[in-house]
N, C-alpha and C positions, 0 to 999 in steps of 0.2 A: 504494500500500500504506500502510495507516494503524499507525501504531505508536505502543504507550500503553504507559508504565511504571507500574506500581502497586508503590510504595512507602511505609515510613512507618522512621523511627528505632525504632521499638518492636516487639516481638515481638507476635505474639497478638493483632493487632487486625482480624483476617480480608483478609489479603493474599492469602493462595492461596485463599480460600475467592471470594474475588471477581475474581482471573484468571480461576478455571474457572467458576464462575458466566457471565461476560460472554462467555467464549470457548465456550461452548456455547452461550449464545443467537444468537452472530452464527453458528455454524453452522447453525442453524436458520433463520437469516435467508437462508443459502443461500451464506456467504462460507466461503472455503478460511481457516482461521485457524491460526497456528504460536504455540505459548507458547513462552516460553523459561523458564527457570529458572538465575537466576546466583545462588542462594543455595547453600553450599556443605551445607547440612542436606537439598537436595534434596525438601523438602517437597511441591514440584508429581508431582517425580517417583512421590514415596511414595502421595500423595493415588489416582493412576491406576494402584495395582497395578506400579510400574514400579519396578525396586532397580536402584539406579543402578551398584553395582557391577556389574552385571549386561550394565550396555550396550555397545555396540561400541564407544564415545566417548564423548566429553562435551564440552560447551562449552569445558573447561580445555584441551584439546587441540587446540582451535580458537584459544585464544588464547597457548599455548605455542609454538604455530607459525606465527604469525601471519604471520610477514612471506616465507611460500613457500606460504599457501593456494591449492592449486586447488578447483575448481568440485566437485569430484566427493568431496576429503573433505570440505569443508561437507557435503553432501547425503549423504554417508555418515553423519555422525552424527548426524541426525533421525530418529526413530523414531515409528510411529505410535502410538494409540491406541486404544482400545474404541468411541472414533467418529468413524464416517465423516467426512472433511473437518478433523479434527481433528488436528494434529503436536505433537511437543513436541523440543524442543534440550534434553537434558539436561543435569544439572547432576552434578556428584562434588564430594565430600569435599576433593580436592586443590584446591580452588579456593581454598582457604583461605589457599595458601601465594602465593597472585598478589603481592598485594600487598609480600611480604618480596623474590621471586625476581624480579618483572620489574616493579613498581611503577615506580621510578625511570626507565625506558627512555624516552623518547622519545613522544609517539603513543600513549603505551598506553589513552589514555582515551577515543580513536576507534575500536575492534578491532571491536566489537559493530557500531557505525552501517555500518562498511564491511562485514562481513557481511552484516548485512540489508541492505543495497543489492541484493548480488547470490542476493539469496533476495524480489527484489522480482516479478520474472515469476511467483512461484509460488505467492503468497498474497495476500490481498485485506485482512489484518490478523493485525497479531503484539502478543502481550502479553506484557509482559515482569516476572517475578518477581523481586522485590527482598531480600537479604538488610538486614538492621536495623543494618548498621554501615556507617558510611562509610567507603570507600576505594575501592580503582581499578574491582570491580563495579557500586555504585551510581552512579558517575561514567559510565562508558560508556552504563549502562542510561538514564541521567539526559539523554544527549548524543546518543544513538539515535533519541530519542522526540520526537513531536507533540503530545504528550497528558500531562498527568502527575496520576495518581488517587493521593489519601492517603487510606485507610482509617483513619478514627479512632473507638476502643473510644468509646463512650461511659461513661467513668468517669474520674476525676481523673487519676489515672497516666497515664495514654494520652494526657491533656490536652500535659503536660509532654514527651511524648515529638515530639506536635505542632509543641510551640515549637521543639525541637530542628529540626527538618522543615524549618520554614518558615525558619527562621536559616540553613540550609545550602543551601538555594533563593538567598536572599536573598549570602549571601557568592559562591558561582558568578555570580551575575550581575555583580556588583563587580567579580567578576574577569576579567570580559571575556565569557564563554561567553553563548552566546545560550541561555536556559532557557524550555524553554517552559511556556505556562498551565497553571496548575494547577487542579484541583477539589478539594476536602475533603467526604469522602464518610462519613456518621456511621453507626458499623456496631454489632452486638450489641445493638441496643435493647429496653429493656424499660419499655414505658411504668407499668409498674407499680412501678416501684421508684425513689425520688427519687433516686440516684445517677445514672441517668440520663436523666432529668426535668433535673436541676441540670445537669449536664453540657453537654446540647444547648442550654439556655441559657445558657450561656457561650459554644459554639461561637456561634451568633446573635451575642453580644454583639461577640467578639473577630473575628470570622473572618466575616463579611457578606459581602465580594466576591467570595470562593470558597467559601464553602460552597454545596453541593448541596441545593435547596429539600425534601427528602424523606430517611428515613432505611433503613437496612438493620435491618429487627429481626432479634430471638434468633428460632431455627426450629428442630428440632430435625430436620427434614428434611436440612439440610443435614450434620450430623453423617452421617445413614443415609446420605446419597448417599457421601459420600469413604469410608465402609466398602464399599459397593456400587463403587466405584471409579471410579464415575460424575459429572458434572458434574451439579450441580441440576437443571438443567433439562431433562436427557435420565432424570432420576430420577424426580422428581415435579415436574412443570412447572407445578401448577395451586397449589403450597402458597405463602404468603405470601410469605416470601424471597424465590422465583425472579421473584415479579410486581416487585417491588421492585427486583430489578434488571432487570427489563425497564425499567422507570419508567428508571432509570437510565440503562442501554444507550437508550435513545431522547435524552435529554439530552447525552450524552456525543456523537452522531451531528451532530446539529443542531447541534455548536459546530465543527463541519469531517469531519465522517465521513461526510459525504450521498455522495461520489461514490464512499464504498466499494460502500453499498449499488444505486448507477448500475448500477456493474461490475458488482456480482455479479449482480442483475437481469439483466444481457443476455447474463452466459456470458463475461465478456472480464474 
């Protein structure tokens, strides 16, 4: 089971818009894929039509009770979706208070990797939604993962929020934890406009061994799909965007995702 966290310190620079993007292409590719959502705004959730008050659980409930999980409330609070092969672990409001109520504990910053362990028989890839501040969610999210995508706005603000990123990358590793590779993924593009024209040159400049050789433009498709409650590519599959992160999602494979698409290929 392949598992990528998509995160960035910034709000607004297409984090959920490129979960569900990626997480409907590999469905299409033919993999069982589960998102998670650890952002307490529940944006994944809202994106799919899904009010997280609404649900039987949530992920905070998974990790308020961490330490007597059986197999069967895990899998009680995954909820499906509008499509096929697609799941999502929702996310509440309450998640807010993790960090004040059980921060300090012990462990706390493995709950999530030990869950998707035993959610590994039953998915072939999971992506994980990041909230923009750091504390005990993006840490789990961060220590779960194989993979770690940064979505960055192409515009100056979002530069800065990058540096933030890549500082807190950089301090976890100091600190002992094995972090793994990162990619820097340039999102919102408008090659019409020198903001981010200027932008993507800087990214080049600063950021070469991770930056992703291609960019995510502006689409307005993608707006209509998260009203249609759909992932891009089960929206409109042939509009710009969604090619873009197909481009992507093939990159993303070819750096250790090849024996997802094995499995799913043969049924196993």
């Amino acid at each position: 089971m392949q598992v990528w966290t998509i995160v960035n310190q910034k709000g607004g620079v297409g984090k959920t818009t490129t979960v569900v993007s990626l997480a409907g292409l590999l469905v299409q590719r033919g993999q069982r894929v589960l998102m998670v959502d650890t952002d307490p705004h529940a944006s994944l959730g809202y994106y799919l039509g899904l009010d997280p008050e609404e649900m039987p659980g949530s992920l905070f409930d998974l990790f308020y009770h961490h330490q007597n999980l059986t197999q069967e409330q895990i899998e009680a609070v995954i909820v499906p979706t509008n499509v096929a092969g697609l799941e999502l672990l929702p996310a509440a409001t309450a998640l807010a208070t993790l960090d004040r109520t059980l921060g300090n504990q012990a462990g706390m910053g493995l709950i999530l990797k030990s869950i998707l362990q035993r959610l590994s028989h039953r998915y072939d890839a999971v992506l994980i939604d990041c909230p923009p501040v750091l504390g005990v969610l993006m840490v789990n999210a961060l220590a779960a993962c194989e993979q770690i995508i940064v979505p960055v706005q192409t515009e100056f603000l979002a530069l800065k929020g990058l540096d933030r990123m890549i500082q807190t990358l950089q301090r976890l590793g100091q600190g002992g934890r094995p972090v793994p590779p990162h990619i820097i993924v340039p999102t919102l593009f408008d090659r019409r406009t020198r903001a981010s024209l200027l932008a993507l040159s800087e990214l080049v400049r600063t950021h070469p061994d991770h930056l992703w050789h291609s960019v995510i433009p502006v689409d307005t498709r993608f707006r209509d799909a998260s009203l249609a409650h759909l992932p891009a590519p089960q929206y409109a599959g042939e509009c710009r965007g969604v090619k873009a992160y197909n481009d992507l999602l093939d990159e993303l494979l070819s750096r250790g995702g090849q024996d997802v698409t094995r499995r799913a290929a043969s049924g196993h």
